[in-house]
C-alpha positions in Angstrom: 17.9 -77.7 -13.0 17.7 -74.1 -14.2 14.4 -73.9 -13.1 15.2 -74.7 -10.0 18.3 -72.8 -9.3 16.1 -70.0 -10.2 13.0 -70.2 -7.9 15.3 -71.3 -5.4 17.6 -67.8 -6.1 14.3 -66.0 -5.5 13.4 -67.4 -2.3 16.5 -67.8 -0.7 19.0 -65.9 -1.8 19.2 -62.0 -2.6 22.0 -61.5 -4.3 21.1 -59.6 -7.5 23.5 -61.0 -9.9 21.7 -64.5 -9.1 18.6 -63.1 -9.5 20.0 -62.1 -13.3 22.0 -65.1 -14.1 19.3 -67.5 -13.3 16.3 -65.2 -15.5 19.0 -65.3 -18.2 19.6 -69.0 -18.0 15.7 -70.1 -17.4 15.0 -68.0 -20.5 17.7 -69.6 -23.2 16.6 -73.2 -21.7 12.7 -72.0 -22.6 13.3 -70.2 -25.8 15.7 -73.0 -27.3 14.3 -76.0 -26.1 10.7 -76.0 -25.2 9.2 -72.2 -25.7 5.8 -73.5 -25.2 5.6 -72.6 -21.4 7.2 -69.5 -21.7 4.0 -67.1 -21.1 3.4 -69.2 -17.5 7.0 -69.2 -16.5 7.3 -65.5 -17.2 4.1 -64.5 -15.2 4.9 -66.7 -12.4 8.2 -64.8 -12.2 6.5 -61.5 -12.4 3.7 -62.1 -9.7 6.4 -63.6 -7.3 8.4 -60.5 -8.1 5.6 -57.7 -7.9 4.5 -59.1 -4.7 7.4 -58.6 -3.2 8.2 -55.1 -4.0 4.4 -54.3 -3.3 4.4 -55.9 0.3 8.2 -53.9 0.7 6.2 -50.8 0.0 3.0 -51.5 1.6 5.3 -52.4 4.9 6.7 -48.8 4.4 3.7 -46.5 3.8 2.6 -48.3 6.9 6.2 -47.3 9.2 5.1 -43.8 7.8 2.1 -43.8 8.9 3.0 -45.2 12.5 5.7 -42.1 12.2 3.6 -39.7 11.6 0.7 -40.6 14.2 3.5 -41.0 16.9 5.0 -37.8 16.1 1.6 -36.1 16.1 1.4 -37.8 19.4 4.5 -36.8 20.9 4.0 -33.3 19.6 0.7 -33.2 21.4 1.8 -34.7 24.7 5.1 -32.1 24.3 2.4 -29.6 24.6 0.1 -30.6 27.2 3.2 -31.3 29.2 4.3 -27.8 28.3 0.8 -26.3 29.1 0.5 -28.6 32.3 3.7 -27.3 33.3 2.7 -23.5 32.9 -0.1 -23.8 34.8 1.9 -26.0 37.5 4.3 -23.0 37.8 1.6 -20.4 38.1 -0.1 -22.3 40.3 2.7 -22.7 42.8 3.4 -18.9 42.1 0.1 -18.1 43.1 0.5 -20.5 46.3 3.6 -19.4 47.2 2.2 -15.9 47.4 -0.7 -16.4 48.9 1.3 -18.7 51.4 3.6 -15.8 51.8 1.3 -13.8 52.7 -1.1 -15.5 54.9 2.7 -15.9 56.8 2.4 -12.5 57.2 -0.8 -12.3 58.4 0.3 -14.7 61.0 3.4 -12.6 62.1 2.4 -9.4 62.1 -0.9 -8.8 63.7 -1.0 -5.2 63.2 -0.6 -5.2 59.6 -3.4 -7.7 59.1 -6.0 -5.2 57.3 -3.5 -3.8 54.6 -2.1 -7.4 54.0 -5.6 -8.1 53.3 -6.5 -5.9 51.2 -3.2 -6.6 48.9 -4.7 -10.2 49.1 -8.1 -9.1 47.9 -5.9 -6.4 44.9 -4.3 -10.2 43.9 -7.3 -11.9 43.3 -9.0 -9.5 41.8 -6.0 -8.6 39.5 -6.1 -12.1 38.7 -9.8 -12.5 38.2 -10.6 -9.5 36.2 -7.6 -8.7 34.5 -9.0 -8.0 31.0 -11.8 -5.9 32.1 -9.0 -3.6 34.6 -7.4 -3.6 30.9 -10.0 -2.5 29.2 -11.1 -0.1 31.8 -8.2 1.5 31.7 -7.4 2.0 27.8 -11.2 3.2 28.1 -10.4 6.1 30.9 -6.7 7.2 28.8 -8.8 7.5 25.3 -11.7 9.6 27.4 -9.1 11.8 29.6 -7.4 12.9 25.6 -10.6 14.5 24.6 -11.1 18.1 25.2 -15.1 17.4 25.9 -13.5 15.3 28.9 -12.4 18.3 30.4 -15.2 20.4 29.7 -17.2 17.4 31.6 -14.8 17.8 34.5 -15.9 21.3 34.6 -19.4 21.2 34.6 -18.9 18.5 37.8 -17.2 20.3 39.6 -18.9 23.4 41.5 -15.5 25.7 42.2 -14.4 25.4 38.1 -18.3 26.4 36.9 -16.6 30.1 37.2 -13.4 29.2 35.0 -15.8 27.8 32.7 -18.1 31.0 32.5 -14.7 33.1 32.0 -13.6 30.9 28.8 -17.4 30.8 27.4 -17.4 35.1 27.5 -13.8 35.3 26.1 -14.6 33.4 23.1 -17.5 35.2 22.7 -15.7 38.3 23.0 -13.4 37.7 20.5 -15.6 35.9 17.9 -17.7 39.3 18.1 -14.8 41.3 17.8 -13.2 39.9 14.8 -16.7 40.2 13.6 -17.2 43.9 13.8 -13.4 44.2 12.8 -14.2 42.8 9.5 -17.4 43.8 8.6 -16.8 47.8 9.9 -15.3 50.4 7.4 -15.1 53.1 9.5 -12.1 55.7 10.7 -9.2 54.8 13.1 -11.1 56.7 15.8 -14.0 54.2 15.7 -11.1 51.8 15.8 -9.4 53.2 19.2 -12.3 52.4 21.2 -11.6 48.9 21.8 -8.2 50.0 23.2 -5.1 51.9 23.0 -3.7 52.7 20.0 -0.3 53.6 21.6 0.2 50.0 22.8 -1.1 48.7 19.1 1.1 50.4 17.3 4.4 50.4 18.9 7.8 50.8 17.3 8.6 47.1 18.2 5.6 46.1 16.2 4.7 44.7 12.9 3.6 47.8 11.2 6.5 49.5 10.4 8.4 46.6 9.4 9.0 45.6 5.8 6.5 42.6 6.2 3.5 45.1 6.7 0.4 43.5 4.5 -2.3 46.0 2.8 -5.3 44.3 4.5 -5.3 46.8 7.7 -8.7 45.7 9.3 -7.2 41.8 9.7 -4.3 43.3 11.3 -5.4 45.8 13.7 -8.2 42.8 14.7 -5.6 40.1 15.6 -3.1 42.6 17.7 -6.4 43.7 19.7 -7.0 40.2 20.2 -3.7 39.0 21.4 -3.7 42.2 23.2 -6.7 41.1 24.9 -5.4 37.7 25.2 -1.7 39.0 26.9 -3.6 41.4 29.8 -6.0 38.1 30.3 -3.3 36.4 31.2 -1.6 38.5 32.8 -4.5 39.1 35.2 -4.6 35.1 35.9 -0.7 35.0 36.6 -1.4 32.5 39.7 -4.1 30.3 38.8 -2.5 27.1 38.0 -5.8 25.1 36.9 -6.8 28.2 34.0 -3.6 28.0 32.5 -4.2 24.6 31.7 -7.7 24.7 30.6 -6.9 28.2 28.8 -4.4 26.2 26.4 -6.4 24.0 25.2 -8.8 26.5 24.3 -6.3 29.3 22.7 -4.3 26.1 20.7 -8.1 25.1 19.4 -8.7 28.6 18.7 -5.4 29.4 16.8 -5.6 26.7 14.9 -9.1 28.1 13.4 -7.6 31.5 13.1 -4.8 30.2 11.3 -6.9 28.0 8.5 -9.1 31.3 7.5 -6.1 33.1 7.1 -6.7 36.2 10.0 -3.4 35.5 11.2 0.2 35.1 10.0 2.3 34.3 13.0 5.7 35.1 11.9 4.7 39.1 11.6 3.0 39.4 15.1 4.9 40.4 17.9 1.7 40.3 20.8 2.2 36.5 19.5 5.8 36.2 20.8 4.8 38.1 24.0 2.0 35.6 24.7 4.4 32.7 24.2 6.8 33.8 26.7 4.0 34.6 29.4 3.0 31.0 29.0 5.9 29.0 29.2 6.9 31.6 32.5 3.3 30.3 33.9 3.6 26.6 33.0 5.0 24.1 31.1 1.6 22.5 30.5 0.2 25.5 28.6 3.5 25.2 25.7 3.0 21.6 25.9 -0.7 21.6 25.0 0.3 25.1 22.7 2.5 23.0 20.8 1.3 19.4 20.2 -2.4 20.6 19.6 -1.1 23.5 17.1 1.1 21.1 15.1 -1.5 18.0 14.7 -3.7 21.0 13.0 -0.6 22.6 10.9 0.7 19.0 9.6 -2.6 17.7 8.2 -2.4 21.2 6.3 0.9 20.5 5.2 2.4 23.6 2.9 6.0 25.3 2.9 4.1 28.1 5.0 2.5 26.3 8.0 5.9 23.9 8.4 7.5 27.3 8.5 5.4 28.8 10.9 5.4 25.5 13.3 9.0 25.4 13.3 9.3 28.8 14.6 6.1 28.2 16.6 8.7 25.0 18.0 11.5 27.3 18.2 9.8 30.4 20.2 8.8 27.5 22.8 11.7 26.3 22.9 13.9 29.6 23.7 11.4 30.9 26.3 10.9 28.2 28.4 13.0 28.0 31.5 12.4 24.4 33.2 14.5 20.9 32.1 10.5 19.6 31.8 9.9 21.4 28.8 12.8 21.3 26.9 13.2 17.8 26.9 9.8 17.0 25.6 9.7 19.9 22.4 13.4 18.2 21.8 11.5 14.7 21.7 8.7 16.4 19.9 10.9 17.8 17.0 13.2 14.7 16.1 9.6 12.7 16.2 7.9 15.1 13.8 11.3 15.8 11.4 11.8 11.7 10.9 8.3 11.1 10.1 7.0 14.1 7.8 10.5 14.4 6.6 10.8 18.2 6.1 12.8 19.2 2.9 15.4 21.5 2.6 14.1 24.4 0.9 12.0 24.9 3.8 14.7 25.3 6.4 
């Protein structure tokens, strides 16, 4: 009877405290009365009872598995619908256009060559829309090089004189600073590359307090800023020089400054040649500035921040159009958040 109840509890019924009572009572029946079939009873029990828990598993890894390849599924057919859709919409974008404009064609027969050409500018914005790109960022990184311009020179016929005039000036004053340095001769020898009157002024550097024992440095540079301020005061009204011309003096202070011919704080021709640049141009204390500060911040030292900001500063006061002031303000909050100037330098 026990036996019975019990394999009939395990195949019909699943109430758990059946399952117990009958394993107890087929066990005391076995162990008191006849223990002989105890090993067969048991592992009946335990294959009945293993097979079910393994086919209740086996069932489940096999809904996971039906999950995950119809999730996978879904997933994939969420994204072709996506993509399909994307391209649907572009599609009809590019239909409705074209639609919209072969309307116009229709309509308006005078118009019909510039509506087609804004149809070929579509297709061909469509078609080749990485190379345009490329082009492009090809053409911006060419038009920041100086060698750019130079090229730009050369092709042109009317600039081949602008070009001659920049080559003799900085052959002029390489060959000056030159003699200037190597010559230890009188102040008379020295007055024949100019006037002496104009050199030294009262409003100059040479009686101030500043005045530095190395005279020959000195006397160089004010001769050639001096040469620099009647150059340009000669070119007042050529728009194109000025431009080119900054480039070139920016390049060439920058030099000037790094072998140490030229402190900017004590010379006064400097000041003078700032103000007659910012009344030609803005461009010219553009380039002056942003090409003269990329060379003083890689040389970072208390002295070149201080001569940059007052570099800044002269630009800044002597300028007289909107243009320029509100790119050197630009200019100087960019350059103070990033190099983060410290305090003992202002």
């Amino acid at each position: 009877m026990y036996l019975s109840n019990f394999f009939l509890s395990m195949y019909f019924k699943s109430d758990i405290f059946i399952f117990i009572s009958s394993y107890v009572y087929t066990y005391l029946y076995i162990y008191l009365y006849d223990y002989t079939y105890l090993s067969i009873y048991l592992s009946i029990y335990l294959s009945i009872y293993l097979s079910i828990y393994l086919s209740i598993l086996i069932s489940l890894l096999l809904l996971l598995l039906l999950l995950r390849r119809r999730r996978r599924r879904l997933h994939l057919l969420r994204r072709r619908l996506f993509l399909f859709l994307l391209l649907l919409r572009r599609r009809l974008l590019l239909l409705r256009r074209r639609r919209l404009l072969l309307l116009l064609l229709r309509r308006r027969r005078r118009r019909r060559r510039l509506l087609l050409r804004r149809l070929l500018l579509h297709l061909l914005l469509l078609l080749r829309r990485r190379l345009f790109l490329l082009l492009l960022r090809r053409r911006l990184l060419l038009c920041r090089r100086l060698f750019f311009l130079l090229l730009l020179l050369l092709r042109r016929r009317r600039r081949r004189r602008l070009l001659l005039l920049l080559l003799l000036c900085h052959l002029f004053l390489f060959f000056e600073t030159e003699l200037f340095t190597l010559r230890k001769a009188d102040t008379e020898s020295r007055c024949n590359f100019g006037s002496r009157d104009f050199l030294l002024n009262k409003h100059t550097i040479f009686e101030s307090d500043n005045f530095c024992p190395e005279k020959e440095k000195k006397i160089s540079n004010s001769r050639t800023f001096s040469f620099f301020y009647n150059f340009l005061e000669f070119n007042l009204h050529t728009r194109d020089l000025s431009i080119y011309l900054s480039i070139y003096l920016s390049i060439y202070l920058s030099i000037y400054i790094y072998n140490g011919h030229l402190d900017v704080r004590d010379s006064s021709h400097f000041l003078k040649i700032l103000s007659l640049a910012t009344s030609i141009s803005p461009h010219l204390s553009i380039y002056l500035s942003i090409y003269h500060s990329r060379f003083i911040f890689i040389y970072s030292s208390r002295e070149s921040r201080l001569i940059f900001l007052e570099f800044s500063l002269c630009l800044f006061s002597f300028s007289t159009s909107i243009y320029l002031s509100i790119y050197l303000s630009i200019y100087l909050s960019f350059s103070y958040l990033i190099f983060s100037i410290p305090a003992t330098v202002w």
